[in-house]
VMD Tcl script that draws the C-alpha trace (Angstrom):
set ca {
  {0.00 0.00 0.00}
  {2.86 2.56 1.05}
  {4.17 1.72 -2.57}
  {1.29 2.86 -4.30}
  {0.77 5.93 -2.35}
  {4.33 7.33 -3.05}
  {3.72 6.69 -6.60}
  {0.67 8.66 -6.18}
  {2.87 11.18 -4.69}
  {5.42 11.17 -6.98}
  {3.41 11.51 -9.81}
  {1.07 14.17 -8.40}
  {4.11 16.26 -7.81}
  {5.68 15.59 -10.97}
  {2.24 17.08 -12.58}
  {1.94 20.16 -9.95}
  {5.64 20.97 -10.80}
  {4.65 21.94 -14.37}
  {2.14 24.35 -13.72}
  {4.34 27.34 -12.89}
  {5.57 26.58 -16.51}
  {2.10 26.18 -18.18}
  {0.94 29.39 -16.29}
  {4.27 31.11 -17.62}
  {3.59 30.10 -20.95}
  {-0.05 31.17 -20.86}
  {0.34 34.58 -19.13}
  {3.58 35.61 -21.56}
  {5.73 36.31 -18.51}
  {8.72 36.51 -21.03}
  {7.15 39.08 -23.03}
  {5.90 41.37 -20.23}
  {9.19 41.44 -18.02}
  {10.32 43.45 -21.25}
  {7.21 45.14 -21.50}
  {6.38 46.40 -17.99}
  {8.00 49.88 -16.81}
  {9.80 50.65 -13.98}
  {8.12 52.81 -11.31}
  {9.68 54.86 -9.17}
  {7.39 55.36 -6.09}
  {7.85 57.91 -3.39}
  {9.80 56.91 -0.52}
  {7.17 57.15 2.08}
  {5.03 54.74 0.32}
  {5.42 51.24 1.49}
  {4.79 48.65 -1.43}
  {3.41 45.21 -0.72}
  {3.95 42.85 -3.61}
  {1.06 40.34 -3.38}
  {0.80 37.02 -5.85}
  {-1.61 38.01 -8.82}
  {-4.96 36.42 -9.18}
  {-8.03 36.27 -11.01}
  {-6.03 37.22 -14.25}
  {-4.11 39.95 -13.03}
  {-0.46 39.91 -13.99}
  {0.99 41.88 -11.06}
  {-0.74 42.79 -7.78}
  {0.73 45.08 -5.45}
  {-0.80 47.41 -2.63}
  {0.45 50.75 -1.17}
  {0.30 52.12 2.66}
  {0.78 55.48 3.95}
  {-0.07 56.20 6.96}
  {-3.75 54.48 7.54}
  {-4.41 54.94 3.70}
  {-4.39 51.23 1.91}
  {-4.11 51.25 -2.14}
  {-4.62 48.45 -4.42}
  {-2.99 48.18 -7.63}
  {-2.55 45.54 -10.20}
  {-2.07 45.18 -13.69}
  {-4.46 43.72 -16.31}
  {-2.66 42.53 -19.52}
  {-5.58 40.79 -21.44}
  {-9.11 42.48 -20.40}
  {-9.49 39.67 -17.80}
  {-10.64 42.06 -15.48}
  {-12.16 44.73 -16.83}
  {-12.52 46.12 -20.87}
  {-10.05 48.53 -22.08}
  {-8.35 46.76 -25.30}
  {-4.49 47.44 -24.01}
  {-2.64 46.64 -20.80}
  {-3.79 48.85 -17.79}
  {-3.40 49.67 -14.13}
  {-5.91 50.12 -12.33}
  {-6.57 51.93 -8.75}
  {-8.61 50.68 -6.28}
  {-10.43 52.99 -4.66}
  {-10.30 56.42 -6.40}
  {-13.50 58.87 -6.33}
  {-16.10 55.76 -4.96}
  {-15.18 53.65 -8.18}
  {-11.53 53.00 -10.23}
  {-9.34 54.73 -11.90}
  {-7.56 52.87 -15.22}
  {-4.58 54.19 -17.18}
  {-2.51 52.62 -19.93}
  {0.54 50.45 -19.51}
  {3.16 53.35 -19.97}
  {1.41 56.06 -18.23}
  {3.44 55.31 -14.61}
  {2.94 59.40 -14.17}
  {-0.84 59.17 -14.09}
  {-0.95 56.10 -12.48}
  {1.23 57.20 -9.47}
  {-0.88 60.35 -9.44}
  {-4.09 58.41 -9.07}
  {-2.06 56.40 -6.48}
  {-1.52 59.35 -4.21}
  {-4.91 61.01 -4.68}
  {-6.58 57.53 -3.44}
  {-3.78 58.07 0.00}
  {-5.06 61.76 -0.04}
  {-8.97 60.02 -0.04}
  {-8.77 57.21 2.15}
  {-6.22 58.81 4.87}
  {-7.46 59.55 8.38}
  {-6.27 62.73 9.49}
}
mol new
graphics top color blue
foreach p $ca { graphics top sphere $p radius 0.5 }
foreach p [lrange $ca 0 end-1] q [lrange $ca 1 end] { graphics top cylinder $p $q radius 0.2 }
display resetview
């Protein structure tokens, strides 16, 4: 019996271990690690890098202070409809904000207006 189950094991693990590579393939990791700018935040942001889900490519969420911002990245319309890559900002005015790809300026504006929002002074 204990031969069978670690053969179970073994195989299960085997099949598990590709994933990360089918999920590479699928999301185009290569092609966005190219693709995806650099941001330069301000220092009294602190930046909490979470695992992406539900489509998302990267998920991250900014503190300051008692103000929580959450960010991430849609490549393919998973999450929402805007036919190119976005950001978007949640919360900003009651609802989202969205901005292309490339547009780390706006996006890091919308960023600190959602602190400005959501801060308890």
């Amino acid at each position: 019996m204990k031969i069978k189950h670690l053969k179970f094991n073994i195989m299960e693990r085997k099949e598990k271990s590709l994933l990360p590579f089918e999920y590479d393939e699928y999301m185009e990791v290569d092609k966005w690690i190219n693709e995806i700018p650099f941001i330069k935040f301000p220092s009294d942001w602190e930046i909490k890098v979470i695992p992406p889900f539900a489509g998302a490519v990267i998920r991250f969420m900014v503190k300051k202070g008692d103000a929580y911002v959450s960010v991430y990245l849609d490549c393919y319309d998973f999450l929402g409809c805007c036919g190119q890559p976005y950001w978007e900002v949640y919360p900003y005015n009651n609802d989202v904000y969205r901005c292309a790809l490339n547009e780390t300026d706006k996006l890091l504006q919308a960023i600190q207006e959602s602190i400005d929002q959501n801060m308890s002074y």
